[in-house]
N, C-alpha and C positions, 0 to 999 in steps of 0.2 A: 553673533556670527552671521547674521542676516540668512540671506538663501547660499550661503558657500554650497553648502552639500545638494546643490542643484547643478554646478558647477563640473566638468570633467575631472576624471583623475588629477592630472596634470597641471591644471587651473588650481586645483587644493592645494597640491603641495607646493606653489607657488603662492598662495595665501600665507598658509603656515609657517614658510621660509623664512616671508617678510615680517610675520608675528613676531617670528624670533630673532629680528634684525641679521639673519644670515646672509652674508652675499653668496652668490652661484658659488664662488672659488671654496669661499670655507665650507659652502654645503658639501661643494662636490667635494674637498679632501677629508672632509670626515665618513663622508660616504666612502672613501676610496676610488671613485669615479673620476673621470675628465667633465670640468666645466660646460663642457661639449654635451656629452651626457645629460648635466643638469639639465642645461639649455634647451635639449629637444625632448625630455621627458615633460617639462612644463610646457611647451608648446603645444605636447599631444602628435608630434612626429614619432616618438619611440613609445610605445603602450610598454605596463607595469605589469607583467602577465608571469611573476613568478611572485608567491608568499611570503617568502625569504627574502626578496625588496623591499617589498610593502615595510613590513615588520621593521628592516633597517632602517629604511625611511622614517616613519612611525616615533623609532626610540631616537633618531640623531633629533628630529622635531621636539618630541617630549610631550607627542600624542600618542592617543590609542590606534590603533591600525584603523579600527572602525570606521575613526571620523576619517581616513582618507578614500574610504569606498561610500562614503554618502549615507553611513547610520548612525550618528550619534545623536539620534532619539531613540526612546524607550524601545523593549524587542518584543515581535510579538509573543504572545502567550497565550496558551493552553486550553487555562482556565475556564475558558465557555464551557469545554468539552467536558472537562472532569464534572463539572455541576450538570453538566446533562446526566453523566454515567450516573452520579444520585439523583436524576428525577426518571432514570430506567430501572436501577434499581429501587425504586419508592412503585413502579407500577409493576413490576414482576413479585412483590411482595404482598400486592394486594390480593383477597382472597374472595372477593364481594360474591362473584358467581355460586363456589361449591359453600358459602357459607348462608346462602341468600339473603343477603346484604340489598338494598332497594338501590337503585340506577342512580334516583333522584328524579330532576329533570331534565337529563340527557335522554334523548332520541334512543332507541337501538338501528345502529343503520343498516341499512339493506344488503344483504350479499354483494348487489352488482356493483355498491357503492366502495362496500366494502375490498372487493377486487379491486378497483380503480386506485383506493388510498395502498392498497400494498405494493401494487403496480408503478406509481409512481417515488413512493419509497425507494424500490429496488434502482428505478432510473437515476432518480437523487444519488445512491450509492455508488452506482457504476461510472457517472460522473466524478466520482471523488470528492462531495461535495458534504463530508462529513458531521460539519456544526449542525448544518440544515436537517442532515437524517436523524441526527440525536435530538432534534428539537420537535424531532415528528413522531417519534418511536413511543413516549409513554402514553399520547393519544389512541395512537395504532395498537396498543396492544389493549388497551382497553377497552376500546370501541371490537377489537375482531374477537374476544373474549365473549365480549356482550352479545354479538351476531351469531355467535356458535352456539351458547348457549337458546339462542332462541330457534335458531335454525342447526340443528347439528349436525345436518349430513353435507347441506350447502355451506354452512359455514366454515368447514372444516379445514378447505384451500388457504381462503385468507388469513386465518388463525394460523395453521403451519407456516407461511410466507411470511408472517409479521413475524413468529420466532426465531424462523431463518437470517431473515435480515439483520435482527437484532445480535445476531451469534457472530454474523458476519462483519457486523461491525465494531464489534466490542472485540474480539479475534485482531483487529486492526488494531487498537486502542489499546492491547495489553492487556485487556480486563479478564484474565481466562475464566478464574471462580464463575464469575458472572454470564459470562459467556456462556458455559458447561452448562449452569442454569436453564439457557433460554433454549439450548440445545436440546435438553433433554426433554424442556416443555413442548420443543418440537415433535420427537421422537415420540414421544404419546400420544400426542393431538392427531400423530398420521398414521398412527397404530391401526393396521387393514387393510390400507390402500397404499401398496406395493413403492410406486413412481414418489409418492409423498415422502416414504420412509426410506426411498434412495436417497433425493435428495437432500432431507436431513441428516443423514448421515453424512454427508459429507463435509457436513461444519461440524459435526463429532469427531471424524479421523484428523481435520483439521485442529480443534481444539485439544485434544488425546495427543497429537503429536508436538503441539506448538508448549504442550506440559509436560516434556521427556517422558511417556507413555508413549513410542512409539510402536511396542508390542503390542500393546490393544488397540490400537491406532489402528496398524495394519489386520487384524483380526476383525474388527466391526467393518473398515473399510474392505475387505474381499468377501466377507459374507454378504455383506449388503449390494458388491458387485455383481456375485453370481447368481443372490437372486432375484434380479431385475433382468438379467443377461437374456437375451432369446437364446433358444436352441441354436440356430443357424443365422448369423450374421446376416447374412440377406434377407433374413425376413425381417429382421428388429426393423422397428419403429425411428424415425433419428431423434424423439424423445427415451426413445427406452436407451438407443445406443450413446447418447450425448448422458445419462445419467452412470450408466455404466462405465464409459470410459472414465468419465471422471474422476469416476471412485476406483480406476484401475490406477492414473496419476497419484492419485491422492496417497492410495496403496505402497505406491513405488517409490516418493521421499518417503515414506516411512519407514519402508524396508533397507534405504538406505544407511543410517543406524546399524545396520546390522553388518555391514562393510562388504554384501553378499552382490557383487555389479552383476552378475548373471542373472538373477532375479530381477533386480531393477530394470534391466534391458529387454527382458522377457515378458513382463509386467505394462513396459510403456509400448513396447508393440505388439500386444495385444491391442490395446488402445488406440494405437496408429490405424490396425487393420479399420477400428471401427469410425476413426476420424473420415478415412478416407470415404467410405458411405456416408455421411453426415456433410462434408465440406463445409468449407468456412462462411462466416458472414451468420453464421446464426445463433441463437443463446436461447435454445433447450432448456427449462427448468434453471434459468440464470447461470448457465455452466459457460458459455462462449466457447463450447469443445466443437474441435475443428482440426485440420492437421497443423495450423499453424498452434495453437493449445498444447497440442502435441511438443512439438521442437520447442516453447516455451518450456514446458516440463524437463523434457531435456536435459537444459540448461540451469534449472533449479537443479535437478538431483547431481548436477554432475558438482555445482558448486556445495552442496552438502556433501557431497564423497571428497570432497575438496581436492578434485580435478580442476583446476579456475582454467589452466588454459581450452580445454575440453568445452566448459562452459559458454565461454569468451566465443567459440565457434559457432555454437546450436544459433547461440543469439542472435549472432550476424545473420546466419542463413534463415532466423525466425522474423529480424528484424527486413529483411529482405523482398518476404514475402506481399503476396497484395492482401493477404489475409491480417495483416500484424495492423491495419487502419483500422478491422473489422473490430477488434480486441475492443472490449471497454477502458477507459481512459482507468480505473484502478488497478485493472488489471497488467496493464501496460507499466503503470509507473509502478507497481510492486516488484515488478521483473525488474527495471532499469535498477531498480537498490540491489536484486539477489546479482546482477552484474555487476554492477560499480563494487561488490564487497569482494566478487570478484578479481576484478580488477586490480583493488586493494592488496589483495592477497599477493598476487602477482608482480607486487611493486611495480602499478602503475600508476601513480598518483594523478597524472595528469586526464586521465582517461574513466576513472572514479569520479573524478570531480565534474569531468562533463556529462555523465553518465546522472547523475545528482543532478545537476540543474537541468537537463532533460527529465527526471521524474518528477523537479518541479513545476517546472512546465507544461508539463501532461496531468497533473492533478496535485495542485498544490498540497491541502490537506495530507498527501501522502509523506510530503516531509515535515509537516508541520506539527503534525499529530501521532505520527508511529516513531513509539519508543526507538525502534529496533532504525529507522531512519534519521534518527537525532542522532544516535550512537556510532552509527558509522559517517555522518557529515562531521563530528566534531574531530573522529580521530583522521579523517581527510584534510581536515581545517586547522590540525596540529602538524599537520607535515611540510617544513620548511618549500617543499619542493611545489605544494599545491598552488594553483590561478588565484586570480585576486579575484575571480568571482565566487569563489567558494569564501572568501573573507568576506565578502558583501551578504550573500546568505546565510551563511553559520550568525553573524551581527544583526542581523535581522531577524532569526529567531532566536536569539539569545542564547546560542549554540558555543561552547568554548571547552 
């Protein structure tokens, strides 16, 4: 086939026409189209921007859809990720510290070093740049395990921050058992120091609820709310208020499960009051809580109460903001999927699907590696009515 699939739409299906010694007329009447039609779709005057073409096209050819969007090579896959997930769990099982097990000849590295490798971990994550953080994660937990032990009160930050991330990312990945794990190894490690154990908790209310536990979910996430909370708003810290609101959101899908919207609305403006002292552009303990964090939230709870078009709203007016650039690119594109399912719901296929290539776009990794974003691009990629760019990406991650 040489470089066809370099080729425009257009230009393909006028390859494959001729493969099949079709002329324009027999194409077009099996198509049911005018000649005319043919004619300016091969040219690249009429773009192919409905599914249910494609597809036609596709079966009168006696190809796969695929090769008329430029993928008929291999899709990508997975795979790196999952064999990372067993070289995180091969270093959360390890027990060398309470067992005193010898280092070897590895280094123990220093605190400030040790800050800097968790530090940059969490940037990797917030980039969306997942293969890379699961290639970093069984060293980091190693190495911040070994620094704790030797240092235990300075040590303490980077060891919590290495479990957090790990929670945080495996949470992403579907991996909850495991997840729970690292969380809980959090949850001890910050065991005393208040801000620590706020914000580990809120990859517990996360994992608690992403495992239909959203009763405990919201019970760990509001006690660990209130007791971080200042007395008086105006005095909080915008570390103490950026951990607290969090786990006020965090709180509020949970409690939405419970079908109880006066809570949930009570719950995120609480939250809002304290966004607005906090203001946007900043990430607090890795939270990015802000008022646009805020109207993100929103917008989650409303599409779990499965209000979509309520949803469909906060977004716009979150997406609107000058704060929504501020956001980390995960965080961004994990919204754009609670929108497009949105969407979906809504029967709108067409606006799902740009919603989808928008959250590929903003961090690949996020369609490429969450379950929960495979499953709603392929049932977008199954509906006659969807763009022919959603057939280029579903065939590209081997999505069907």
């Amino acid at each position: 086939m040489g470089n066809v699939e370099l080729l425009p739409v257009g230009r393909r299906v006028a390859y494959w026409r001729g493969r099949r010694k079709l002329s324009q007329q027999v194409f077009a009447d099996r198509l049911g189209k005018s000649k005319s039609w043919v004619d300016k779709v091969e040219r690249g005057v009429r773009s192919l921007d409905k599914l249910s073409t494609l597809q036609e096209i596709a079966r009168v050819l006696r190809i796969d859809a695929a090769v008329l969007v430029g993928r008929d090579v291999a899709p990508v896959e997975a795979t790196d990720c999952v064999e990372g997930v067993d070289r995180v769990r091969a270093a959360l099982a390890r027990y060398e510290i309470p067992l005193g097990q010898p280092a070897g000849h590895r280094p123990v590295l220093p605190v400030d070093r040790m800050l800097r490798d968790v530090e940059y971990a969490w940037t990797t994550f917030q980039h969306g740049r997942y293969p890379q953080v699961i290639n970093l994660l069984p060293d980091l937990l190693t190495n911040a395990q070994r620094t704790h032990a030797q240092a235990s009160a300075a040590g303490r930050v980077p060891l919590v921050e290495a479990y957090r991330v790990t929670a945080a990312l495996l949470v992403k990945l579907g991996d909850l058992g495991l997840a729970w794990l690292a969380t809980d190894r959090a949850m001890l490690a910050a065991t005393g120091e208040p801000e620590s154990v706020a914000a580990a908790a809120v990859h517990l209310g996360q994992v608690l609820r992403t495992s239909g536990r959203a009763r405990e979910a919201k019970s760990v996430l509001l006690a660990a709310a209130y007791r971080i909370a200042p007395r008086e708003v105006e005095n909080g810290t915008p570390a103490e208020l950026s951990l607290c609101g969090t786990l006020l959101l965090e709180a509020a899908l949970a409690v939405t499960h419970d079908g109880n919207k006066a809570a949930v609305t009570d719950l995120i403006d609480e939250a809002a009051g304290m966004a607005e002292r906090v203001g946007d552009g900043h990430d607090h303990h890795r939270t990015a809580f802000g008022p646009t964090a805020v109207e993100v939230a929103r917008a989650a709870a409303a599409v779990e109460a499965g209000d979509f078009h309520a949803a469909i709203r906060w977004h716009d007016k979150a997406a609107g903001r000058d704060g929504w650039r501020w956001l980390p690119a995960e965080h961004r594109a994990a919204h754009l999927l609670d929108v497009a399912r949105a969407h979906l719901h809504a029967d709108d296929v067409a606006n799902a699907a740009r919603l989808l290539v928008q959250a590929e776009r903003t961090a690949p990794a996020e369609i490429t590696h969450r379950p929960v974003a495979r499953d709603i691009l392929a049932e977008v990629a199954r509906d006659p009515r969807a763009p022919t760019t959603i057939a280029k990406l579903a065939a590209t991650l081997g999505v069907g």
